[in-house]
C-alpha positions, 0 to 999 in steps of 0.5 A: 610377699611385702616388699622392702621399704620404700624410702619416705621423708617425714616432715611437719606435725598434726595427723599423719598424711601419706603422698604416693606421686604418680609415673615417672616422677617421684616425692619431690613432686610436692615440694611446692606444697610442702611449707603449708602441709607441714603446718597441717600434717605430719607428712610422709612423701613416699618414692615409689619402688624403683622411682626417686631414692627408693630406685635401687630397689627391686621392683615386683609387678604386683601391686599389693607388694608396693602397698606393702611396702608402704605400709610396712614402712609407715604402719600407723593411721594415716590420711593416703592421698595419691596422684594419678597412678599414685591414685591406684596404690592408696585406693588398694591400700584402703582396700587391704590394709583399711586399718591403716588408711583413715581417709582417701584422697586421689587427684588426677586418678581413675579406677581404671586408667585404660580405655575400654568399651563404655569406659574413657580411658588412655587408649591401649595403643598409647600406652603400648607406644609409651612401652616401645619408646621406653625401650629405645630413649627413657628419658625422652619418653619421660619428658613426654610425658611430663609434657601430657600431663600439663596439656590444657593448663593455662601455665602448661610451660611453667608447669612442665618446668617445674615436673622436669625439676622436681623429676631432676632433684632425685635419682631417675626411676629404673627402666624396669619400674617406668615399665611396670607402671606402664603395666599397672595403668594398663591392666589394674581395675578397681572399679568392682571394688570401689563399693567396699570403701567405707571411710571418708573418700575425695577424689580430685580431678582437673576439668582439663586433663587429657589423662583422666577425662572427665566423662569418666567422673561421672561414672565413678560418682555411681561406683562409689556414690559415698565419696565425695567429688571435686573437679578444678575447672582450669586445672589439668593432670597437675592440679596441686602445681597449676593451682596450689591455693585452690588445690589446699583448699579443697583438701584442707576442707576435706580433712577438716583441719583448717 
């Protein structure tokens, strides 16, 4: 089944660069890298179904259908770089439409984001409390949120600041899809399917983030021993807001466009 479009805003020239935000927020996320891609890319800034100005749209609990949707609205070669669960829809998206997918980028993301045996992950029972809290007060659930993922950065306010502003500049996501990304993060695995990646592969990551820890870093460079591998040493969860320059500069070098 493809989904509708998701809404997506292009801006800039040069090759084509596709940013998938994470849970919660939405495409305003990278405002603040915006002026400097633009001179790069021709940037298209998706908001995920159900999040931001694609809010109103029926959200499927497959995620296959949100890589569809994105690519259906896009469909052209493209460099996907995504946050966190972000993270999860381009690397799908490598996986099934390698056509259009010439590079993969993922920041602050895991093949699989829940603990299990042997695998550093969220622990069950926090993404479990997340659902409940959903249910009761969304908002204040988000803004927990916001507030895990700056933890460890040395300008962790300033950080949240900007995650509550940019999260204010479009529609709040629909209960419904803050719910299903909950789902996602807690069942999607992709740690079998890694190995099937064969185009040039960055994953990013922040010494100090208390979502994706770093002794899982390791595990992955074994899974997918083609990709290469960055870890941000004072960066947290947000590595592209706590250290923009350095962040630029780690992807620049990457695609190779300076």
């Amino acid at each position: 089944m493809v989904s509708e479009r998701v809404h997506v805003e292009v801006f800039g020239q040069g090759p084509a660069l596709v940013l998938i935000h994470g849970w919660g927020l939405n495409s305003a996320v990278w405002q603040q890298l915006a002026p400097e891609l633009a001179q790069h890319f021709e940037v298209h800034a998706v908001d995920l179904p159900g999040f931001g100005l694609s809010h109103e749209l029926n959200v499927s609990a497959d995620l296959q259908d949100w890589v569809n949707s994105i690519a259906q609205a896009i469909d052209k070669p493209a460099i996907w770089l995504g946050w966190s669960l972000g993270g999860l829809v381009a690397t799908q998206a490598a996986l099934s439409h390698p056509k259009l997918v010439s590079k993969l980028i993922t920041v602050a993301s895991s093949p699989k984001f829940a603990q299990e045996q042997d695998w550093p992950g969220i622990k069950p029972e926090v993404l479990s409390l997340f659902q409940q809290q959903l249910q009761q007060d969304f908002v204040k659930t988000l803004e927990r949120f916001l507030a895990i993922q700056a933890l460890g950065s040395e300008s962790a306010k300033q950080d949240i600041m900007k995650l509550k502003q940019m999260l204010a500049q479009r529609p709040l996501p629909s209960t419904k899809a803050l719910s299903i990304g909950l789902d996602l993060l807690d069942s999607i695995d992709l740690r079998p399917r890694l190995v099937d990646i064969d185009i040039p592969f960055l994953r990013i990551y922040g010494r100090l983030d208390s979502l994706v820890n770093q002794r899982l870093i390791s595990k992955v460079d074994k899974l997918v021993p083609q990709s290469q591998r960055v870890v941000m040493n004072k960066a947290s969860h947000a590595p592209f807001i706590s250290h923009k320059e350095e962040f630029l500069d780690h992807l620049l070098t990457f695609v190779d466009v300076k």
